[in-house]
C-alpha angles and dihedrals in degrees: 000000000000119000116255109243111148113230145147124222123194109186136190115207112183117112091231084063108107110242090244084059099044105086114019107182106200130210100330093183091061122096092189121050113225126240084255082075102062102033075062086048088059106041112093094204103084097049097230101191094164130046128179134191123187118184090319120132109246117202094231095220100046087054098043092046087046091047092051091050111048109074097201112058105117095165119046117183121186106165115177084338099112092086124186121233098266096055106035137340114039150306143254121231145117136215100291089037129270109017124249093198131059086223093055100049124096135174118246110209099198089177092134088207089066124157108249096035137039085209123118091209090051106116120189116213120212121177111234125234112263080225093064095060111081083060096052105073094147138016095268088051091042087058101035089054093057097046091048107048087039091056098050102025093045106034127012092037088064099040100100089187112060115118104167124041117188106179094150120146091032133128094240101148122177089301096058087045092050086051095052102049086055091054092048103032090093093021107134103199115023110105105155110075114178116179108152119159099007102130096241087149111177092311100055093052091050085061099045087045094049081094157342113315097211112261099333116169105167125032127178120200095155117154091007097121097247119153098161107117088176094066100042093051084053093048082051102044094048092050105065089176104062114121110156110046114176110182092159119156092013124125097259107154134183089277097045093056095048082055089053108051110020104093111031099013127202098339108198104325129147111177110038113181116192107153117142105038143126093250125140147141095329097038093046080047087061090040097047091049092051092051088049085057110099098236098060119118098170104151104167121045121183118192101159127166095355093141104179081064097096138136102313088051090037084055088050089047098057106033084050116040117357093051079061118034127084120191105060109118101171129037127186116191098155106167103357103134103257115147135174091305099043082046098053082046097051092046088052094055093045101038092094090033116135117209104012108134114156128040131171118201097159120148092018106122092250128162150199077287105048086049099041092057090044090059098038099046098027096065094152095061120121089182132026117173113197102155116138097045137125085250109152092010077133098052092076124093103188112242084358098072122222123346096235085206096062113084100027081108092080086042100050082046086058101045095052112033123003114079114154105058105104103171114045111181104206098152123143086016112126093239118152108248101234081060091041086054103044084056090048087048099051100041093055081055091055081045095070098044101243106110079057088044100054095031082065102063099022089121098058121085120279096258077069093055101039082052086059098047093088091055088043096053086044094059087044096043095103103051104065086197095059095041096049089048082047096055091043103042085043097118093051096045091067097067099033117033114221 
């Protein structure tokens, strides 16, 4: 979670900009932004493309009026900036006290810095919508329901320009979710939604998912208590152009993932992030079934800390869905209970795989075993992340120290076959440090290309080699320690490429 340090942050991104001009960070130690601000906010001279607020509390009107104005923002961040009445803003009464009547109810706006007075006593009265008030049940709602409905109808809704929305940390609820889907529903430009922790909860994301919102491509309702799968498969469904979902630390079960993707599937997704969850056998069993669909372009897959996952779910995930899809690249599966066995099954699904590149195992249990199937199936991995293992649990001989013969294995795996791999995270593993090094050592040496570029032509006749040796030293010639093993191993290595 971010600290919170209030702070405003007014950015000029245009390359013309001097450096000096290009981030102004204004009074840090405010919690209320002066009217200075957003008379800033509404000018169009200075070219203002990106706007932050951090904690700070916003006077809805003055914001709205400044966003529908300025016709370059392109990045709006309001981060724990969307306060109720009772914490910042203003409050909802009458004469007699809080009003019975929707014609009786205005709005008090007690900012002392207000448009039309210097005065701290000056009050503004502004008549609320008959529309607001089934949702204004108290004073907090009251408030909530005009900050909320200000900001996006009018402001957001008639900035042509936004492309990013951070509104995350804020108390938006099913009304402010409601207010925002009818602000972006027709909206032409924005694509970057954030909403994290905003306490949508499942009715929130029914009102977001009663339509299109706009042209929407990344949305981000992580920590916000959903566990209806039915409505996010909706919101997915009625928006063709995400790409980029995150629904980490929500309340998504086995049932709630068969709701999501059983009819429509992944869409057109790329980046799908579900750590966190509540997802295991049955659940991998629905997604794997959604990534073997030929439609599916899923690339990046985060599974992160769903610990009733497993053996038995990793299995149906990949008999399912990774055996047959081609197009993941990254796969996160921190702390999901694989072990040795979900590991050897997992190399198996991914050895013919075609475009896997990165895969995360950390915190899984795994052994010398686990590893050692990992390096020697998964020969088309760039980055493999097995810390926080039992790796090299074997290693140790009690008041005899490490066994310096357990764990060559790995190192032997990496030696003879695997030659692409080029970061290996074995960090907070027990492996003894001779066998840590030697990895570290060979995948550099994956890192500048010349283990590929010999193994390519190590059946042709020596003249062929020693022609390749310029291009090889060229590609070394930055690490001291491969190009001295180079020069020194140089004979053998013409026989038997590293």
């Amino acid at each position: 979670m971010d600290p919170i340090v209030p702070s405003i942050l007014l950015r000029r991104d245009h390359e013309d900009a001097p450096p000096s001009q290009q981030h102004e960070q204004l009074h840090p130690s405010r919690i209320k932004p002066s009217k200075k601000v957003y008379d800033r906010l509404k000018s169009n001279d200075e070219n203002l493309q990106t706007v932050e607020f951090r904690y700070q509390q916003i006077d809805q009107r003055r914001l709205a009026k400044a966003i529908a104005i300025n016709k370059y923002l392109k990045t709006l961040e309001l981060v724990a900036s969307v306060q109720t009445a009772g914490v910042g803003g203003g409050f909802w009464t009458n004469s007699q006290g809080l009003a019975r009547e929707p014609e009786l109810c205005y709005y008090y706006d007690d900012y002392g810095d207000g448009p039309d007075s210097d005065s701290e006593n000056c009050f503004n009265l502004f008549p609320i919508p008959s529309a607001w008030w089934p949702f204004c049940g108290s004073e907090p709602e009251l408030g909530l329901a005009c900050e909320i409905y200000t900001l996006c109808c009018d402001g957001i809704q008639h900035n042509k320009a936004l492309v990013s929305l951070n509104l995350s940390q804020n108390h938006l609820g099913s009304y402010g979710a409601n207010c925002l889907q009818q602000a972006l529903e027709h909206h032409p430009s924005l694509k970057v939604l954030k909403l994290s922790r905003c306490q949508l909860e499942d009715d929130g994301l029914r009102k977001l998912a009663c339509s299109s919102l706009g042209v929407l491509e990344e949305i981000d309702l992580s920590c916000n208590q959903i566990s209806d799968g039915i409505y996010l498969g909706k919101l997915l469904y009625r928006n063709r152009n995400m790409r980029i979902l995150d629904f980490s630390k929500n309340y998504l079960s086995n049932v709630g993932c068969e709701d999501f993707l059983d009819e429509h599937g992944l869409g057109s997704l790329r980046s799908l992030n579900l750590a966190s969850n509540h997802i295991g056998r049955l659940g991998a069993t629905a997604l794997g079934t959604a990534m073997a669909r030929p439609s599916c372009c899923l690339e990046e897959l985060i599974l992160n800390d769903n610990v009733f996952l497993g053996e038995a779910g990793l299995l149906a995930l990949g008999t399912k869905g990774l055996i047959v899809n081609s197009s993941i690249i990254k796969l996160a599966m921190n702390n999901c209970s694989v072990g040795d066995v979900g590991a050897a099954i997992l190399a198996q699904c991914l050895s013919r795989h075609p475009c896997i590149q990165e895969l995360t195992l950390a915190a899984n249990h795994l052994t010398i075993r686990g590893a050692a199937a990992c390096l020697q199936s998964m020969t088309t991995l760039l980055k493999l992340d097995l810390s926080w293992n039992r790796i090299g649990n074997a290693c140790y001989c009690g008041d005899q120290g490490f066994d310096p013969t357990v764990g060559q294995e790995l190192v032997a795996i990496m030696k003879k076959s695997n030659i692409m791999l080029r970061e290996l995270n074995l960090s907070h593993t027990p492996l003894p440090l001779a066998h840590r090094r030697s990895l570290d050592f060979w995948t550099a040496l994956n890192r500048t290309g010349c283990r590929r570029l010999l193994r390519q032509y190590k059946n042709h006749d020596s003249s062929v080699l020693i022609g390749l040796w310029p291009q090889v030293l060229a590609k070394a010639s930055d690490d001291p320690e491969i190009l001295f093993h180079l020069l020194t191993k140089f004979p053998a290595m013409l026989v038997t490429p590293p």
